[in-house]
ROROLO-779798 format. One record per residue (C-alpha): x, y, z. Coordinates in pm, whole numbers. Layout:
<atoms>
+--------+--------+--------+
|      u |      v |      w |
+--------+--------+--------+
|      X |      Y |      Z |
...
+--------+--------+--------+
</atoms>
This chain:
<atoms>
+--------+--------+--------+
|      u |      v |      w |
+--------+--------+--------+
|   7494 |   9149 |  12089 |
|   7484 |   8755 |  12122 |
|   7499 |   8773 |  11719 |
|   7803 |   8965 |  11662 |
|   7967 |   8725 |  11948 |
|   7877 |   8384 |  11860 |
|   7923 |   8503 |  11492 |
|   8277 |   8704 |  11513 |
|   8346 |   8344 |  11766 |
|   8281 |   8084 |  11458 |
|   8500 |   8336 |  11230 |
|   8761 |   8335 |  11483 |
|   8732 |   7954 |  11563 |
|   8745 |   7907 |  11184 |
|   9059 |   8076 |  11114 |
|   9214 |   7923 |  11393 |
|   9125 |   7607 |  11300 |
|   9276 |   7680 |  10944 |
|   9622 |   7785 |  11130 |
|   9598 |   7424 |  11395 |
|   9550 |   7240 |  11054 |
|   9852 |   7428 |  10899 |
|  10075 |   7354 |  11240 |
|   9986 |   7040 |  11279 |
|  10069 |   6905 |  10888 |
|  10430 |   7050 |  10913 |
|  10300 |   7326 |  10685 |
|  10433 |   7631 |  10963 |
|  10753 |   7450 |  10994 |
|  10976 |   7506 |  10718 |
|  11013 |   7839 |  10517 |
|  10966 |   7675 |  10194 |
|  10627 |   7523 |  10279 |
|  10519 |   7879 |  10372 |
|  10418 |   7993 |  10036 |
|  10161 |   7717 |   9982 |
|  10055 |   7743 |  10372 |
|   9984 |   8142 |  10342 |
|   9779 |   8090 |  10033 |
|   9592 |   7808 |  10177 |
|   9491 |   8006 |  10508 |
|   9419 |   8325 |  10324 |
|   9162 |   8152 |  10068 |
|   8997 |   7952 |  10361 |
|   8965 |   8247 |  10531 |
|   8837 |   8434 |  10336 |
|   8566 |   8181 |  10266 |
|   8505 |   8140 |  10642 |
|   8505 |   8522 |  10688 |
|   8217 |   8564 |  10415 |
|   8000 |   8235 |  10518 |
|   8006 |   8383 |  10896 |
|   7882 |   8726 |  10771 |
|   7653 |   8620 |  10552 |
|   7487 |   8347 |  10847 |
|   7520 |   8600 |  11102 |
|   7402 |   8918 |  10927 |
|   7067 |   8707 |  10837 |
|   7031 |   8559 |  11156 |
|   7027 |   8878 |  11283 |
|   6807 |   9058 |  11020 |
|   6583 |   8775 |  11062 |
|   6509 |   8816 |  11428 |
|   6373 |   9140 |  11404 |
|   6033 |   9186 |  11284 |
|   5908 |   9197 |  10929 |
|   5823 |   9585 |  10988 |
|   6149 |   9699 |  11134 |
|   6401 |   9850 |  10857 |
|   6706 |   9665 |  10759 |
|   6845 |   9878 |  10514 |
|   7228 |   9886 |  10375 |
|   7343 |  10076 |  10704 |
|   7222 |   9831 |  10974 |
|   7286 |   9547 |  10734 |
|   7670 |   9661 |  10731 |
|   7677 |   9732 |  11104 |
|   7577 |   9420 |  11161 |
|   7834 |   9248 |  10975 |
|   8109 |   9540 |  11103 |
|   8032 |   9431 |  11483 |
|   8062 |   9060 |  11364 |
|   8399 |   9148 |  11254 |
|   8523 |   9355 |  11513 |
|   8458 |   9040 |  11752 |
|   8632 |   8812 |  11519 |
|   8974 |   9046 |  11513 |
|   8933 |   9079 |  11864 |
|   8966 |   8705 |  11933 |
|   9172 |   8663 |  11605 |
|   9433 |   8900 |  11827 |
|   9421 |   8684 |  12107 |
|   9483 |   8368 |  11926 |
|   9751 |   8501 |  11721 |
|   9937 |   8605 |  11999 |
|   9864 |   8292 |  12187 |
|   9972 |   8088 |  11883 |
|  10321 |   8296 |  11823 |
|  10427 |   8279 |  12196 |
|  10296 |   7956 |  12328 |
|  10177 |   7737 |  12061 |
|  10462 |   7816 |  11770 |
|  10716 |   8053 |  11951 |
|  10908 |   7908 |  11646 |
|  10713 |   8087 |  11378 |
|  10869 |   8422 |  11351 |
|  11238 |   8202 |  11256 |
|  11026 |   8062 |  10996 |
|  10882 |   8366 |  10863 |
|  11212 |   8542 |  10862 |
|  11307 |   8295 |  10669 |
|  11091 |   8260 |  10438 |
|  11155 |   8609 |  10381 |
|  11547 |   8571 |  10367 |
|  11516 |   8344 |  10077 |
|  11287 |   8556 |   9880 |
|  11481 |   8835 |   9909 |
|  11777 |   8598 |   9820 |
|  11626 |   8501 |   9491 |
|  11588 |   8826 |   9425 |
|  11957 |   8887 |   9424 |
|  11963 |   9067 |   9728 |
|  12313 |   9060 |   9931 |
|  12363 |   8873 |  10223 |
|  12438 |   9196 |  10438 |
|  12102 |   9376 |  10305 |
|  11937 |   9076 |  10351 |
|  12031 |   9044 |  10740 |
|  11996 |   9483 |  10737 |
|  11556 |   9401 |  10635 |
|  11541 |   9075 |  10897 |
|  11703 |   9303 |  11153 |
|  11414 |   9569 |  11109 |
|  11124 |   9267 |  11061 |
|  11252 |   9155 |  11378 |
|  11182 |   9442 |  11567 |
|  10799 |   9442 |  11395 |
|  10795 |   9036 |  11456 |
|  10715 |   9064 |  11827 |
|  10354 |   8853 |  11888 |
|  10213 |   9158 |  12065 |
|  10284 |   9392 |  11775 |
|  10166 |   9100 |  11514 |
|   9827 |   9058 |  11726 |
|   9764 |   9399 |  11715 |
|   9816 |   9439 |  11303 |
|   9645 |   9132 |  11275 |
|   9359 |   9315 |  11445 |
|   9336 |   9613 |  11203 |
|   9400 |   9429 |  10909 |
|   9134 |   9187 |  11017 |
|   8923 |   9504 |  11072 |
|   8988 |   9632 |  10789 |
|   8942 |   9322 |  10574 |
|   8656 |   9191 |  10709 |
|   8472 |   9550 |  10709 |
|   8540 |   9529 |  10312 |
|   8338 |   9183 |  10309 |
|   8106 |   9300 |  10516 |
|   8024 |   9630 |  10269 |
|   7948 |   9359 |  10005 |
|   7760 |   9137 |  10227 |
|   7522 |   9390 |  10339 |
|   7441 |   9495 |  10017 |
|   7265 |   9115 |   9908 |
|   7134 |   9075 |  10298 |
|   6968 |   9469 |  10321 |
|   6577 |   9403 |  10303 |
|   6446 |   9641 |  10083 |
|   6129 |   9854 |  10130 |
|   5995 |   9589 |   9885 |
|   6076 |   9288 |  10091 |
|   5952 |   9500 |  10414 |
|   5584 |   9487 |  10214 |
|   5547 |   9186 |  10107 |
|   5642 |   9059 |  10419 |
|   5401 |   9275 |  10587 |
+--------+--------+--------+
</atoms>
């Protein structure tokens, strides 16, 4: 259990990190530095997301004893509980950041919206018609709970691939032996 905490923590910490970083350069402050922000974060976290499975999936694997299995379906539990940690505290900062930290965020990512949606040619009146909807799904404690599942959901797709390179095969199991 201490592995799938102090793992899905550093995952968590990580992304959060990412988002301070984003803040604090101006980067969540203006719609049209939003772009370049998103694809910044989502890169770095996916790179966080796959460094903290991989450390914590072997760190666990490597505790147990040469004999015990550690096949593809413990491997991917492993990283699955590492994950489900992460969104968990992942939730909790997002909400923290979008009512407390940034309350200012949603405006931005309305906007952001507003002028792609303008570019597209979209009227002004459909245009406000999709931000009134967004705005209703734009609430932190609606955003902290997707931002859960899709974390869940994301990081249990890492964590199928991970598992299959940190499994230790019955081969591994014998020579270790």
């Amino acid at each position: 259990m201490k592995t799938y905490l102090t793992y899905g923590f550093y995952m968590a910490l990580g992304n959060a990190l990412i988002v301070f970083a984003l803040y604090f350069f101006g980067m969540h402050s203006e719609a049209a530095k939003l772009d370049l922000a998103q694809k910044l974060q989502m890169f770095s976290s996916i790179g966080i997301s796959i460094a903290c499975l991989i450390y914590g999936t072997r760190e666990h694997r490597d505790a147990l004893p040469a004999a015990d299995p550690y096949g593809y379906g413990r491997a991917l539990g492993t990283g699955f509980m590492i994950v489900l940690f992460a969104s968990l505290f992942g939730a909790i900062f997002n909400y923290l950041y979008a009512t407390i930290i940034n309350p200012g965020f949603i405006e931005v990512l309305l906007q952001a919206q507003s002028d792609k949606l303008e570019a597209a040619g979209m009227g002004a009146d459909k245009i406000e018609q999709v931000n009134s909807m967004t705005r209703k799904m734009m609430k932190p404690a609606i955003q902290a709970g997707i931002g859960f599942f899709m974390g869940l959901f994301f990081g249990t797709l890492f964590a199928l691939i991970t598992a299959a390179f940190l499994k230790r095969t019955p081969r591994d199991e014998i020579v270790a032996s």
